[in-house]
C-alpha atoms as one frame of an Amber mdcrd trajectory, in Angstrom:
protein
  12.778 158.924 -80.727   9.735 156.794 -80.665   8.107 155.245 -77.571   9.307
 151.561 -79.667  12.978 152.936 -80.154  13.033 154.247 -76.724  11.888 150.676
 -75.309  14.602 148.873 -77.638  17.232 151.013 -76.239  16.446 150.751 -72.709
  17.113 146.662 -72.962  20.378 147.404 -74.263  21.024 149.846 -71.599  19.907
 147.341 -68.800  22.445 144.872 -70.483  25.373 147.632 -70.452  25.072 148.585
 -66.795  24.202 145.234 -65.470  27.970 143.968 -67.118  29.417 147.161 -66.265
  28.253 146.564 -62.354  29.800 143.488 -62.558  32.987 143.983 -64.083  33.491
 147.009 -62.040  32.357 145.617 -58.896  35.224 142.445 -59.402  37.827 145.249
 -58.948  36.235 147.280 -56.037  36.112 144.107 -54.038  39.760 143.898 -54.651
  40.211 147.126 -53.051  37.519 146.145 -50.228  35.017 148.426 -51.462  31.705
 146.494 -51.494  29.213 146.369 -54.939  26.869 148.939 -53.907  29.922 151.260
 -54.000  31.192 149.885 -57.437  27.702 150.373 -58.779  27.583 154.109 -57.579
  31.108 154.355 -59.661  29.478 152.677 -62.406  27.164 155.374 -62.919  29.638
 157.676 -63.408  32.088 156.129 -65.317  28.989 155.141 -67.904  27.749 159.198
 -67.575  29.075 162.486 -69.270  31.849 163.056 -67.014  34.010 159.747 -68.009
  32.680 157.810 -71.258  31.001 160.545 -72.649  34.197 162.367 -72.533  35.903
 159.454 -74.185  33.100 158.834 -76.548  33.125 162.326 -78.046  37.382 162.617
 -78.439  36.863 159.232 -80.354  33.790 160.899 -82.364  35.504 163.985 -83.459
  38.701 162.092 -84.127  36.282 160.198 -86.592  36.840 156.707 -85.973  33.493
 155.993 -85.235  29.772 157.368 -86.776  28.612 158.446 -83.351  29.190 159.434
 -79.617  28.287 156.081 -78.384  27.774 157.669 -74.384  24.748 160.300 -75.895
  23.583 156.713 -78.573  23.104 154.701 -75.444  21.821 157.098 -73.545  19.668
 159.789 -74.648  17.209 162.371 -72.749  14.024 161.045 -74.210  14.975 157.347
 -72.311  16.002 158.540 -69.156  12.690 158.883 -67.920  12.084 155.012 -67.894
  15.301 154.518 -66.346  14.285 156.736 -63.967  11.500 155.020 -62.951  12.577
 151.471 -63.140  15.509 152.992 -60.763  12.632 154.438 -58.165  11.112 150.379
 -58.389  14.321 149.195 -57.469  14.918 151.090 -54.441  11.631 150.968 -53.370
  11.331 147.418 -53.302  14.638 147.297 -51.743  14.246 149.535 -48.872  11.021
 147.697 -48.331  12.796 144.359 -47.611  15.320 146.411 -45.188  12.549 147.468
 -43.445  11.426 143.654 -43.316  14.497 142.968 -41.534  14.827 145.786 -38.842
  15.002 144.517 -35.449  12.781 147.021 -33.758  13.241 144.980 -30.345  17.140
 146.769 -30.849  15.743 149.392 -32.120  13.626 150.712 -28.868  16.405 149.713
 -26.541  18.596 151.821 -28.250  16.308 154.332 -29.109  17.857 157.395 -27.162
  20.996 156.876 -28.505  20.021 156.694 -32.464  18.177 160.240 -31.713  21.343
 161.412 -30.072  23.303 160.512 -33.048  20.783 161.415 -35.410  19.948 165.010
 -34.383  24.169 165.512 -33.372  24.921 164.348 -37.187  22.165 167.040 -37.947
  22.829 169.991 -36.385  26.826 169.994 -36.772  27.305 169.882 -40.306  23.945
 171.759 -40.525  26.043 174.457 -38.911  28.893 174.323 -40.749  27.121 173.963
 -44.108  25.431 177.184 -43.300  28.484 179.023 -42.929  29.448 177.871 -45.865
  26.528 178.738 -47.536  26.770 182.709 -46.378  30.284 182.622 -47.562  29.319
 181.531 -51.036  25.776 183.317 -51.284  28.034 186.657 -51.652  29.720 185.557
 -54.561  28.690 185.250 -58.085  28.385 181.631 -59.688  27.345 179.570 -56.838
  23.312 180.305 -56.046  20.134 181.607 -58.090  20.257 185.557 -57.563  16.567
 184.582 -56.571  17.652 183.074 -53.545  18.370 184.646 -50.698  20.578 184.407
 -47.356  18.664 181.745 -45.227  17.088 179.819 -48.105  21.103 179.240 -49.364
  21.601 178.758 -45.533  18.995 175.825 -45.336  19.862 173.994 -48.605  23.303
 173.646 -48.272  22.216 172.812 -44.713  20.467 170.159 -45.200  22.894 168.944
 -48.173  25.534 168.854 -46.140  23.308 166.508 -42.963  21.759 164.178 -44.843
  22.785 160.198 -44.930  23.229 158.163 -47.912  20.214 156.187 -45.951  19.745
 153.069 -49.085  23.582 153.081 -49.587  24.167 152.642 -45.610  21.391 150.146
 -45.586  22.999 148.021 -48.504  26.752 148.432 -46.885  24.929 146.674 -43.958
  23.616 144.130 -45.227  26.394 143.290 -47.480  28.897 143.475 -44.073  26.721
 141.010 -42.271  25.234 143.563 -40.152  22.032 143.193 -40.988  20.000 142.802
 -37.223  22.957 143.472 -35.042  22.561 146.643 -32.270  25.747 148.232 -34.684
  23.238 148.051 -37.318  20.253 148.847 -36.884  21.589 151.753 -34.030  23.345
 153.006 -37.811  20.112 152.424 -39.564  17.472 154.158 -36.844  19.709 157.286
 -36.913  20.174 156.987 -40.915  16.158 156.741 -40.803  15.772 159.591 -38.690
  18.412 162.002 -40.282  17.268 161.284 -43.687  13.644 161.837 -42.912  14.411
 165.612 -40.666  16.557 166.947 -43.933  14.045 166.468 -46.544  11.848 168.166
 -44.027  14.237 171.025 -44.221  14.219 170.503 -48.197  10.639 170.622 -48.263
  10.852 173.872 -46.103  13.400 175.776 -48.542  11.254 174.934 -50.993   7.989
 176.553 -49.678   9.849 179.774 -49.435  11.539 179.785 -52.457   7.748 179.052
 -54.432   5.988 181.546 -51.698   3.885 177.874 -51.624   4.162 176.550 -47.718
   1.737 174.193 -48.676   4.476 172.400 -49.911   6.509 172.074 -46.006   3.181
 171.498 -44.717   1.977 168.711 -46.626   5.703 166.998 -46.377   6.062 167.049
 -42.808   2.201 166.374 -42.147   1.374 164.124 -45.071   4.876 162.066 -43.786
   3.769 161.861 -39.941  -0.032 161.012 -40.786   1.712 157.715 -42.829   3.899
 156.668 -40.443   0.917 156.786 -37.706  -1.436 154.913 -39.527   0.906 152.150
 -41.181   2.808 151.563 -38.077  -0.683 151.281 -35.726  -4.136 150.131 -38.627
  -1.594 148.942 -41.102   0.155 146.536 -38.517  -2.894 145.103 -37.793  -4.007
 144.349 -41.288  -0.471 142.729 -42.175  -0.750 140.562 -39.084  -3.300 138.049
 -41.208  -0.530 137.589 -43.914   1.958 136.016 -41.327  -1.280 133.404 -40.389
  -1.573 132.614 -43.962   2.040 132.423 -45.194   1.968 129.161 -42.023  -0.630
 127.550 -43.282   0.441 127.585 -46.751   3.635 127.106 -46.276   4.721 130.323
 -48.593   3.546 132.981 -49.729   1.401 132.789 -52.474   0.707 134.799 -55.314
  -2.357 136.603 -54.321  -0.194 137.333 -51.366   2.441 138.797 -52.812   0.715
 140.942 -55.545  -0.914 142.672 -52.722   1.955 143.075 -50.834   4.043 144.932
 -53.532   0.517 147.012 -54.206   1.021 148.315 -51.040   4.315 148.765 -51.039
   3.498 150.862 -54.618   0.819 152.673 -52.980   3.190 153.443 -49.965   6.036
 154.916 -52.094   3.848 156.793 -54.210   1.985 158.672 -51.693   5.644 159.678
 -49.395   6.728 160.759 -53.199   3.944 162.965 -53.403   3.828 164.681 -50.236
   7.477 164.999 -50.702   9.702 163.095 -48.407  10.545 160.416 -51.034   9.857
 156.960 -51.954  12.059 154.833 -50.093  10.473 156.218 -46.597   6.927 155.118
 -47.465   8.733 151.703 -48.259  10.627 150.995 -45.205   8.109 152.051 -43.223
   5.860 149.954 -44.586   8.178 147.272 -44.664   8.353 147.892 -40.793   4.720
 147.341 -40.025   5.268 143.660 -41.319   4.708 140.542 -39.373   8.252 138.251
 -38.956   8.523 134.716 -39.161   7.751 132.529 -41.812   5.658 135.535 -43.971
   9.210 137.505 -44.316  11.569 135.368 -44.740   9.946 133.810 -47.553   8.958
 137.263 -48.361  12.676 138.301 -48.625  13.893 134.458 -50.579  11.300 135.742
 -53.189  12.295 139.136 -53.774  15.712 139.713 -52.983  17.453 138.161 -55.643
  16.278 139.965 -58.719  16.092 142.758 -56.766  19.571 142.972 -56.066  21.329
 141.695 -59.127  18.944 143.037 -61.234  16.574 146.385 -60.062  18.838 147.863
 -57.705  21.961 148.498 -60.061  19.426 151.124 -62.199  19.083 153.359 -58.825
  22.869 153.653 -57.965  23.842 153.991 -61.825  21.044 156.391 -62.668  22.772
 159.447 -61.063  25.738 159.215 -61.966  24.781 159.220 -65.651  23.674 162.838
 -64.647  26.723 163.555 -62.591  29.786 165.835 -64.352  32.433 166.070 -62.215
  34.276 168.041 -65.706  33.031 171.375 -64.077  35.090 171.575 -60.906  38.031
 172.708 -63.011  39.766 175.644 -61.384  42.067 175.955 -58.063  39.407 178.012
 -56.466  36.445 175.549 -56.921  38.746 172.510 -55.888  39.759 174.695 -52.826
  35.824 175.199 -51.938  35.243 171.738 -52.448  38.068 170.534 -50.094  36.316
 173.320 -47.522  32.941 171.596 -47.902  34.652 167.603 -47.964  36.482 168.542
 -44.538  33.067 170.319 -43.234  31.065 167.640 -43.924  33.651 165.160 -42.598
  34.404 166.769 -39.415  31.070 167.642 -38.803  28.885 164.381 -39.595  31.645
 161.799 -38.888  33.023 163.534 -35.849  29.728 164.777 -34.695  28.385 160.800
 -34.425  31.404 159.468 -32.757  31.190 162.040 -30.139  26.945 161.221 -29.714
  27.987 157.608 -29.230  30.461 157.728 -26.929  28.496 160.328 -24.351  25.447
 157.601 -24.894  28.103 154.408 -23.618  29.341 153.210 -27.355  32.778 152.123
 -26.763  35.133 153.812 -29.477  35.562 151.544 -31.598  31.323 151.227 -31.844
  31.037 154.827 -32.133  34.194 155.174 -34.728  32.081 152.759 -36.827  28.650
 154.795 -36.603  30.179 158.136 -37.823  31.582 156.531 -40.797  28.653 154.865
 -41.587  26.433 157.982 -41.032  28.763 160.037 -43.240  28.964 158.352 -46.631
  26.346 161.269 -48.342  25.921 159.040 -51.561  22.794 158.521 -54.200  20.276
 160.767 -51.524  22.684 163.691 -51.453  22.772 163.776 -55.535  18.845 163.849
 -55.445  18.254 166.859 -52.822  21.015 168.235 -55.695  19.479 167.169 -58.839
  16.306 168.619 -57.049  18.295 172.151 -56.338  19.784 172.260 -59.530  16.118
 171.936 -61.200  14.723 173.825 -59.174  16.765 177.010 -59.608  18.457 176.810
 -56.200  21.733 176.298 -56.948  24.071 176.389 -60.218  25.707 173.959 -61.847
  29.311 174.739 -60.377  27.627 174.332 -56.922  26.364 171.226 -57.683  30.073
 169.623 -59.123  31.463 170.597 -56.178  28.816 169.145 -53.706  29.037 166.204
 -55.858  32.528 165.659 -55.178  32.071 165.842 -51.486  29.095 163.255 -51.900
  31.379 160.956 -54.116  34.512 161.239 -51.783  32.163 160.619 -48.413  30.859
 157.627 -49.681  34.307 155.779 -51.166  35.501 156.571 -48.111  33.089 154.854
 -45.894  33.468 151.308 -46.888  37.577 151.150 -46.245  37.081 153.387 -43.209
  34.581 151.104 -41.676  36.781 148.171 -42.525  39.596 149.850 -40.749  37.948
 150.821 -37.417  36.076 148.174 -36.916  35.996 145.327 -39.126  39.088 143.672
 -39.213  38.550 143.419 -35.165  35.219 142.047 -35.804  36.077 139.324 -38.143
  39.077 138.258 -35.829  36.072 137.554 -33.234  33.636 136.186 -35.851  31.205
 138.940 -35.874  31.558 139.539 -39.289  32.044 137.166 -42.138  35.144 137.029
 -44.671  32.839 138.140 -47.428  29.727 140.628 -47.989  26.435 138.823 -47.699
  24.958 140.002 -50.547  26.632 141.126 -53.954
């Protein structure tokens, strides 16, 4: 395809998911899932695994020229959607760190590392046991990788946090600001940030490169240092502007999302990921009148329109077809229980030493263990990398898939219906 068809395409495709989003997300909020979670559903019902399936029955049957899923949505224009997907979530993440209350945040600062490092090291654990279980048997790792390097991938796939899906859940629950919140966010932050530390690790040793841990874990602290100490300082200005002006201005903004470019781009590089260099930029900005009308600016497109590409784009990868015998749906109920028991239960049990009553704490580990878009990237990263094989990688998927559509009824269960009886929460998300 040419660079002009790919570009025609890629409207059409914007137009397909956008309605698809929509239409999908009026029945998930029937079922009180919220639209992040109907756009993450979205992506694979539009992939391989659903309507390509259907596409290509109706294509050999012959009733139509083509396979309309492969038409829409061919290799040479996923790059584009990529990165319009990696703008989305950038921006968005940016504005979430705009809105973290880090007054909360530092009085509750021992108990989001508590959570954080106990939501770690459990299903760390357990995903490393299941990791030398499988590294013994043929069809599940790279021959080129051995014992520990399986050990830390499926490690760290099994700890991480869906940290942008937890952050929009949050904000589309009201959340946004309260301790519940932004306790859930810190330890998202923190969990997020320590397993693609671990990533960056496995991947040193399985290029013989540890330049590559080095630069992630140094390149990642050196940012957060300087943005959060120089780059505070610099931002302060904007809030004195955005008063006397009464908004923020052009000028204003274009450097703002520069920097918020810039940010993202250098966190991808080093390898931690773009949405960290975001939010922690987004941190480092003044409050008052410079963010809110930061955030009445941005947020609108942003939501309705960028974000959808980010929580669709994986799932156009995803094909769930491949877990198709007893034995890989047995090994995938092993690793949906593991991860479960030990993220979920390993959170509860952090809040509740730290003085979270139970139904606080019940509300963090479900939060903390919906795995969602960020566990299909460190995938999509070991399945093109070599790490893992493509059986692997359905069945992780399906834990990742099942975490996350559990989290929003789960959450609703344990603590919001007893919320919204006192008013904490509204009837309705926030944001949709």
């Amino acid at each position: 395809m040419s660079a002009f068809d790919i570009s025609v395409r890629f409207f059409l495709q914007l137009a397909v998911v956008l309605a698809a989003c929509r239409g999908v997300g009026l029945v998930a909020r029937r079922i009180g899932q919220p639209q992040v979670v109907a756009e993450m559903i979205t992506g694979v019902l539009l992939g391989p695994s659903v309507f390509g399936l259907l596409s290509t029955k109706v294509f050999a049957a012959g009733m139509v020229p083509l396979d309309l899923q492969a038409w829409l949505f061919p290799k040479e224009s996923k790059a584009i959607f990529f990165a319009v997907s990696q703008i989305g979530i950038a921006l968005y993440m940016f504005l979430v760190g705009v809105e973290f209350r880090t007054d909360l945040f530092q009085s509750r600062i021992r108990s989001a590392a508590s959570i954080s490092l106990a939501g770690m090291l459990t299903p760390f654990v357990l995903g490393g046991a299941l990791a030398v279980w499988l590294v013994g048997q043929a069809g599940f790792f790279s021959p080129k990788v051995d014992r520990w390097e399986a050990v830390l991938f499926l490690g760290a796939s099994m700890c991480i946090t869906a940290f942008p899906m937890l952050a929009r859940i949050i904000v589309e629950r009201g959340l946004s600001g309260t301790s519940l919140g932004t306790l859930a966010l810190a330890a998202g932050a923190m969990d997020d940030a320590a397993a693609w530390c671990v990533l960056a690790v496995v991947l040193a040793s399985f290029k013989a490169d540890w330049h590559i841990a080095a630069w992630a874990i140094g390149g990642g602290l050196a940012y957060a240092v300087i943005v959060l100490t120089l780059g505070k300082r610099l931002f302060r200005r904007m809030e004195t502007l955005a008063v006397q002006h009464g908004t923020v201005t052009q000028p204003m903004l274009a450097f703002t999302l520069m920097a918020v470019m810039l940010g993202s781009w250098f966190t991808d590089a080093v390898g931690i990921y773009a949405v960290f260099g975001a939010f922690i930029l987004g941190l480092a900005m003044p409050r008052g009148r410079f963010s809110a009308e930061l955030t009445r600016q941005l947020e609108p497109l942003l939501v309705v329109f960028l974000l959808p590409t980010f929580f669709t784009y994986s799932g156009l990868n995803t094909r769930l077809d491949l877990v198709d015998t007893p034995k890989l749906w047995l090994i995938a109920g092993i690793a949906l229980a593991a991860a479960c028991i030990g993220k979920g239960g390993a959170c509860w049990a952090a809040a509740r030493l730290h003085g979270e009553d139970n139904r606080t704490a019940l509300a963090v580990g479900t939060l903390m263990n919906a795995r969602g878009l960020m566990e299909l990237i460190i995938l999509n990263i070991g399945l093109e990398r070599g790490l893992i094989t493509p059986q692997l990688f359905s069945i992780m998927v399906v834990m990742a898939v099942v975490t996350t559509l559990l989290a929003s009824p789960v959450f609703e269960w344990v603590y919001g219906s007893s919320a919204r009886a006192r008013g904490e929460l509204g009837s309705l998300p926030s944001r949709a």
